[in-house]
Structure formats: structure tokens, C-alpha cells
C-alpha positions in Angstrom: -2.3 17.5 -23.5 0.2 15.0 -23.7 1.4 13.3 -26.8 1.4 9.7 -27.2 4.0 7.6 -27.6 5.2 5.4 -30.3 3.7 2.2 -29.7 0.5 4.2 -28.4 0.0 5.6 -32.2 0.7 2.4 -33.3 -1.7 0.2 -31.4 -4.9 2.4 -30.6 -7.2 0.6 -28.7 -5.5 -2.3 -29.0 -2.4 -1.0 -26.5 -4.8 -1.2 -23.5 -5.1 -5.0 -24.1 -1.2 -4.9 -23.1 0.1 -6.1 -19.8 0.6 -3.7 -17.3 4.0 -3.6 -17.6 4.4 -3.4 -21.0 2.0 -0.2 -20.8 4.1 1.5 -18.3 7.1 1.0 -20.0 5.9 1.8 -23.8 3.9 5.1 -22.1 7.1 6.9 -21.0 7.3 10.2 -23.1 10.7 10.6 -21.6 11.6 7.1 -23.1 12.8 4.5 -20.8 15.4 1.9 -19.9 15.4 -2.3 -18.8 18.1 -4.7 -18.3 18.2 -8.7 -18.5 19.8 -11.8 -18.9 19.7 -13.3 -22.8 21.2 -16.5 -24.0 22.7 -15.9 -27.9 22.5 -18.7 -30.1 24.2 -18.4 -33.6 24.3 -21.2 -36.5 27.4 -22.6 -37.1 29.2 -21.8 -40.3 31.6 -19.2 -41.4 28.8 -17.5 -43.8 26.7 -17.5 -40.7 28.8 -16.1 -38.5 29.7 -13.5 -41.1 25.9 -12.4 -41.6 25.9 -12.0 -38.3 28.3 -10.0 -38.2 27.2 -7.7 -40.7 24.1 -7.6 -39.0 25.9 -6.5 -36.0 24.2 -9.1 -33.7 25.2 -9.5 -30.8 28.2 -12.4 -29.8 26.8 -15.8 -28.7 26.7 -17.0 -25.3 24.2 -17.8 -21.9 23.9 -15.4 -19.4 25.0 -12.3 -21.5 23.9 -8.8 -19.6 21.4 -7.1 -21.9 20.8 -2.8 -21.1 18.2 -1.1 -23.2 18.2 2.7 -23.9 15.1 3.9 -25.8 15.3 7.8 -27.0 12.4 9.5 -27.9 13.4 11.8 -31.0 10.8 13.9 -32.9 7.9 11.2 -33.3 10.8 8.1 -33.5 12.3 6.3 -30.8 16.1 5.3 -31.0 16.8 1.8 -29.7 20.1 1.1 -28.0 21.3 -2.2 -27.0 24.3 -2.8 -24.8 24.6 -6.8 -25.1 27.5 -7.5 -22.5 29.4 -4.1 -24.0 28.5 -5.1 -28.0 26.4 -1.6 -29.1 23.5 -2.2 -31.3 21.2 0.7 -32.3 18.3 1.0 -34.3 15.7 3.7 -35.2 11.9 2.9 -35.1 9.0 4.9 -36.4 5.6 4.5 -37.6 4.4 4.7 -41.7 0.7 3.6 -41.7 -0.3 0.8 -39.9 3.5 -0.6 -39.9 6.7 0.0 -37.4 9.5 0.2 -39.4 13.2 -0.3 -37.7 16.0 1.0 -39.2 19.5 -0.8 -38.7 21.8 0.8 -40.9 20.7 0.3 -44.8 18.0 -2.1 -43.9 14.7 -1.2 -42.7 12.3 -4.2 -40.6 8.9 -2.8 -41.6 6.7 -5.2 -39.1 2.8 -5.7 -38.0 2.4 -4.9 -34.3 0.3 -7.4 -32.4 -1.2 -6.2 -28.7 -2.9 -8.8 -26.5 -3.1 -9.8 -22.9 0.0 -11.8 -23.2 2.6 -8.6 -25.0 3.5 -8.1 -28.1 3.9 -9.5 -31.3 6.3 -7.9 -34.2 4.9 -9.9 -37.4 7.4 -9.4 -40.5 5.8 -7.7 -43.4 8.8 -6.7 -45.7 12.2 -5.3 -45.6 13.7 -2.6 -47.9 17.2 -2.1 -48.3 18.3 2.1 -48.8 14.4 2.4 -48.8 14.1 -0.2 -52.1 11.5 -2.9 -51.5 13.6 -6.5 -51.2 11.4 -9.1 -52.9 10.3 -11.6 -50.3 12.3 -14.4 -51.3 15.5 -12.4 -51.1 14.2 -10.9 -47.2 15.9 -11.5 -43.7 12.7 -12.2 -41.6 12.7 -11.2 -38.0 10.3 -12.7 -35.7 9.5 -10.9 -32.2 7.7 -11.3 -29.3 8.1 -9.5 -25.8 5.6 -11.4 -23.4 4.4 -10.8 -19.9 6.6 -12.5 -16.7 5.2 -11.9 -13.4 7.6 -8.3 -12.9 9.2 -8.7 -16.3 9.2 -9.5 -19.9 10.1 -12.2 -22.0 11.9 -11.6 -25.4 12.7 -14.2 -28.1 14.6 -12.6 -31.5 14.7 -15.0 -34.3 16.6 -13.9 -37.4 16.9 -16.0 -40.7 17.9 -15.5 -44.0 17.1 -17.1 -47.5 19.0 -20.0 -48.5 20.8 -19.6 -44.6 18.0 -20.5 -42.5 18.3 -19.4 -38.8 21.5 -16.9 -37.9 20.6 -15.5 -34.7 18.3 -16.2 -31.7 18.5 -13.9 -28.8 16.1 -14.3 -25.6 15.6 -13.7 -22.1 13.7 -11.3 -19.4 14.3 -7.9 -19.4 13.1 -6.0 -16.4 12.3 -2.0 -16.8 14.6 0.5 -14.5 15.2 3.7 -14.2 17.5 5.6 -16.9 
């Protein structure tokens, strides 16, 4: 019998009420790859642009060619993002109810949402070399990848206490072969 996949485990029932593409692309044992188009919006500021860079988001710009990697690995998938030859990789696994995402020190842990529209990524927390962050103190990372007619639609939005927005990323990433 064939395993499931991360966001299989992660969604139960509720990964049926995704959009077909969606389901094809999160049911691939093998993991899978998708390119697209995202426009990069930073805030302006040097302590912006430094957070950022921390962060290792990616540069900002319109237009910038987006390739996805995802590596299955022993229960976890390993993101990769190539945005326009800037590498970002995280790690994402299950804990519960929760995906957490791992980028570097800091681990996302988020509430998956399924309906017919995509997918939701609701922030829960964030720890920080697996020590809870108090809430006030938290980068927040809000995520959706919604159904387009033969795509999806991303939007990324990252802030930070006192900073407010640093990053916005979105645009349509369409699955292809790895």
C-alpha cells in the first residue's frame, strides 16, 4: 500500500476538498517540481532590508522566475526555491495537527486550511533552536496557494514586531516535471 504524503497526513478528509491540481501536485510520493512568475516587494529601510536578508528572502523585483524542488525525505519534504538563481530551502514536517517549516534556527509551526479554493497556512507560533518565541516577539508568515484555471496562486506575507511588513512574494506557479 502506498504511503501518504505530507500534506495527505496533514489534512485527512479535508485534502479531498483541495482543487484538483493542488491534489495532484501534493499526492506525488516521488515529490514534485512547478515554476512561475512572482513579483517581490520589500519595505524600504536599511533594518528592513537587513531582516530580509537574514531571512534569506528572496531579492525584490516583477517578473522574477520562481523553480520549486520538493524532496520527500523520511516522512519530511525539503523545500527548495530557486527565485531567479537566489537558493532558499526549508524543511517541513508534521507534529500533531501543525506543519512546522524549518528555515535555519527558526521553525514556522502553521495551521493548514483545505477548501475548494487551496490552501491556507494560518501562523500558530514560531520557535527559535526549538524554544517557543513569545507571540509578541514572532515573525508571522501568512500563506495561501489558491486555485487558477491550470495553476496556482501564491501570496507570502512576512512581518515582524515593531517592523511591520518585510517581504511579499506572489505569483502563479504551474507544476512540471522534475
Amino acid at each position: 500500500m502506498k504511503s501518504q504524503t505530507l500534506y495527505q497526513r496533514i489534512l485527512g478528509n479535508d485534502y479531498f476538498k483541495l482543487p484538483n491540481i493542488l491534489q495532484q501536485f501534493h499526492s506525488l510520493s516521488e515529490g514534485g517540481c512547478a515554476v512561475g512568475i512572482i513579483s517581490v516587494e520589500r519595505s524600504e529601510g536599511i533594518i528592513h532590508r537587513i531582516a530580509a536578508q537574514l531571512l534569506q528572502l528572496p531579492s525584490p523585483g516583477k517578473e522574477i522566475p520562481l523553480r520549486l524542488e520538493v524532496i520527500p525525505d523520511d516522512g519530511k519534504e525539503i523545500w527548495i526555491r530557486h527565485f531567479d538563481g537566489q537558493r532558499l530551502m526549508t524543511l517541513q514536517w508534521q507534529e500533531g495537527p501543525y506543519l512546522i517549516e524549518q528555515a535555519g534556527p527558526l521553525l514556522f509551526v502553521f495551521e493548514v486550511v483545505a477548501d475548494k479554493n487551496g490552501l491556507t497556512f494560518n501562523p500558530h507560533s514560531n520557535r527559535i533552536f526549538g524554544i517557543q518565541v513569545p507571540e509578541c516577539m514572532s515573525l508571522r508568515v501568512d500563506a495561501s496557494a489558491l486555485r487558477r484555471s491550470n495553476c496556482w496562486y501564491i501570496e507570502v506575507i512576512i512581518t515582524a514586531p515593531l517592523l511591520g511588513k518585510i517581504t511579499t512574494y506572489k505569483g502563479e506557479i504551474i507544476p512540471r516535471s522534475c
